[in-house]
C-alpha positions in Angstrom: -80.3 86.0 -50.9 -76.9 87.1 -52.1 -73.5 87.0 -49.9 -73.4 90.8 -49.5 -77.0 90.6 -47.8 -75.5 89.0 -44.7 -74.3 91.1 -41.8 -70.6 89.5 -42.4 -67.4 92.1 -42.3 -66.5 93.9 -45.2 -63.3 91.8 -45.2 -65.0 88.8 -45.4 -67.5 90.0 -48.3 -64.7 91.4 -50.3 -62.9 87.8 -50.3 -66.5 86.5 -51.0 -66.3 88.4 -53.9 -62.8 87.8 -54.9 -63.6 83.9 -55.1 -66.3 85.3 -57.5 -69.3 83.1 -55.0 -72.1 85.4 -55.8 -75.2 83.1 -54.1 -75.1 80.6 -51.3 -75.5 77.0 -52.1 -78.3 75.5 -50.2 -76.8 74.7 -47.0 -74.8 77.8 -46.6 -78.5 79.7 -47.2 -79.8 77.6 -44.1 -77.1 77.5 -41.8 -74.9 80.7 -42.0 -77.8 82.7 -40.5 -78.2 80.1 -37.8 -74.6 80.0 -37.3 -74.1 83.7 -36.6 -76.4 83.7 -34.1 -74.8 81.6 -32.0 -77.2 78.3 -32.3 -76.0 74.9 -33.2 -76.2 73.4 -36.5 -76.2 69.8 -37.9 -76.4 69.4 -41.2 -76.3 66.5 -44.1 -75.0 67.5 -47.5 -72.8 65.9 -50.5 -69.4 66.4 -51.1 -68.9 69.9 -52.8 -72.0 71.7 -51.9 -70.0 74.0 -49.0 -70.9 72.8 -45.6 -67.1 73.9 -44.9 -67.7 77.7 -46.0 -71.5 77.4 -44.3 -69.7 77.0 -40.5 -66.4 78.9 -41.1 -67.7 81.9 -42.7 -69.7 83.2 -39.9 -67.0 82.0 -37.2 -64.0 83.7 -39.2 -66.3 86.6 -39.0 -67.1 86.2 -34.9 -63.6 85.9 -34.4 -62.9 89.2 -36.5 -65.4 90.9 -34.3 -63.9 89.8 -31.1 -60.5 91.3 -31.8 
């Protein structure tokens, strides 16, 4: 699955881009679903493998859609 496959704002996608991340890592595939539907996630992964962009991608984009 690519970034611009999730339902995420354009906003959002268009940073994606801009940061030139074309495919999730591992963890981001398995949790940023999860995530956006409002379930809890706990997760083990190294250092560097975007656990930070795998929670705060889908929140940035629930708080955009609750303004």
């Amino acid at each position: 699955m690519k970034f611009n496959k999730y339902p995420l704002s354009k906003e959002i996608k268009d940073n994606i881009e801009r940061l030139g991340w074309r495919k999730p890592t591992d963890i981001q595939y398995r949790c940023i679903s999860v995530v956006m539907r409002g379930d809890d996630v706990l997760a083990i992964a190294q250092t560097g493998t975007g656990k930070t962009a795998a929670f705060a991608i889908p929140i940035i984009h629930s708080l955009q859609m609750a303004k």
